[in-house]
C-alpha positions in Angstrom: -33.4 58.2 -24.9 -35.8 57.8 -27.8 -36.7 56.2 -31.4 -35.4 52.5 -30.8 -33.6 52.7 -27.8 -37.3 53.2 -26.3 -39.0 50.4 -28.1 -36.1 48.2 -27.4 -36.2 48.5 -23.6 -40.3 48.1 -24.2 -39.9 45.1 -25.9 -37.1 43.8 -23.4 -39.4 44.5 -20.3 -42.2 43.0 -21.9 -40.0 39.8 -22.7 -39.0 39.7 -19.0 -42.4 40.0 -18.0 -43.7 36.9 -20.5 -40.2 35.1 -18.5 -41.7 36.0 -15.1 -45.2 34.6 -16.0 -43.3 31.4 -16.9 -41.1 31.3 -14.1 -44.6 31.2 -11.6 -46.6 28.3 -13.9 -42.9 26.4 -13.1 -43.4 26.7 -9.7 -47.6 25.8 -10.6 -45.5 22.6 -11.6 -43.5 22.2 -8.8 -46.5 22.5 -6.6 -48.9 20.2 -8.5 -46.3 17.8 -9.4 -46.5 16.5 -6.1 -49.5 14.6 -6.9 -48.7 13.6 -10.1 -48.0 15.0 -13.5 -51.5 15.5 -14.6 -51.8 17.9 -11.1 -48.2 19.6 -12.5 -50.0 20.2 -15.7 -52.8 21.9 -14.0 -50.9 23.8 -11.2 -48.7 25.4 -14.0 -51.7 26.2 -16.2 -53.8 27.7 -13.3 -50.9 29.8 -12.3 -50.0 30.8 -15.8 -53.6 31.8 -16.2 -54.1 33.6 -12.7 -51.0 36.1 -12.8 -51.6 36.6 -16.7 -55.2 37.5 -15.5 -53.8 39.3 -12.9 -51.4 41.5 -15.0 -54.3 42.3 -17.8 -56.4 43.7 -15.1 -54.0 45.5 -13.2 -50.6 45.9 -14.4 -50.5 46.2 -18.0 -50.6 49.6 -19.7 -54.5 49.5 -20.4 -55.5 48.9 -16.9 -57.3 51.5 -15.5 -55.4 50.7 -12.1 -54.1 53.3 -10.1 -49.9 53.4 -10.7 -50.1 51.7 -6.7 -51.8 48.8 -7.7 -49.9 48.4 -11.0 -46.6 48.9 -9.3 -47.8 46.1 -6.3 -48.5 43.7 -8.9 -45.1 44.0 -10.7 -43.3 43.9 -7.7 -45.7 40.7 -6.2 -45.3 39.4 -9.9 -41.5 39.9 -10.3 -40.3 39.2 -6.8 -42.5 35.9 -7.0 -40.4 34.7 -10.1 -37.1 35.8 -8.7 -38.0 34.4 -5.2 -39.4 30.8 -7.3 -35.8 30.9 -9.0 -33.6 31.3 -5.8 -36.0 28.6 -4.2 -35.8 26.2 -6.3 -31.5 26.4 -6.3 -30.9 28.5 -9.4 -30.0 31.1 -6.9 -27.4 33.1 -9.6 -30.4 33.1 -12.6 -32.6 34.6 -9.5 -30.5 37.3 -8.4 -29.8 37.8 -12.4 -33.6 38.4 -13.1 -34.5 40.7 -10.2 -31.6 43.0 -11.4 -32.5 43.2 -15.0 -36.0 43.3 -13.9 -35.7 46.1 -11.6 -33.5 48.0 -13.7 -35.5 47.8 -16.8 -39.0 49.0 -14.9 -36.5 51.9 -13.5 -35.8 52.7 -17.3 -39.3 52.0 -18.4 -40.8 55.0 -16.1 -38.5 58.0 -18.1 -40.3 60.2 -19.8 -39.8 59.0 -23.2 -40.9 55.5 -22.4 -44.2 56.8 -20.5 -44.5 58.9 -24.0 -44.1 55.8 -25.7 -46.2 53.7 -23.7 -49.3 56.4 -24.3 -48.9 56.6 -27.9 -49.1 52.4 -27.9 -52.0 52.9 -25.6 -54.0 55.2 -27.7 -57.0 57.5 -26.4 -58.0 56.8 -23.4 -62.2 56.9 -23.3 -63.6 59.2 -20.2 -65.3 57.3 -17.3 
């Protein structure tokens, strides 16, 4: 796999990622709506905000995280939306994104895409 096919399953993982962030500030909603919409509003901020916070600092490609902590966030991150889906009684759309989830991370750790995903990052500066 290389050229497009690589950037294409990039761009698709980073898509699902963006879906998953989405998917928790729903379930922010969910939670705050319970005392009212302004409470909704700010439940699905704060969550947006945490777990986008989260994923800069130890998930996304420029994290200096060990591949443990990146892969625990992505897995807390992922299984959280997918979990939030079947919870809330779109149970099909939850088992739907788990799979392509888990299958595009699978594909995103070949060689080509790690090659990829260094030449995005650029040099890395020494500690």
């Amino acid at each position: 796999m290389r050229g497009p096919a690589v950037l294409f399953i990039l761009a698709a993982l980073f898509v699902v990622e963006l879906l998953a962030w989405l998917i928790l500030a729903m379930w922010g909603w969910t939670i705050g709506a319970q005392w009212g919409d302004t409470a909704g509003a700010i439940g699905a901020v704060g969550a947006f905000a945490a777990i986008a916070a989260l994923w800069a600092l130890l998930a996304s490609p420029k994290s200096h995280a060990p591949d443990w902590v990146k892969w625990t966030v992505k897995v807390l991150v992922f299984g959280g939306a997918a979990l939030t889906l079947v919870l809330t009684e779109q149970v099909a759309a939850g088992i739907a994104f788990a799979v392509v989830a888990a299958a595009l991370l699978w594909v995103a750790r070949t060689e080509s895409a790690r090659d990829t995903l260094e030449a995005i990052r650029g040099p890395r500066e020494p500690r």
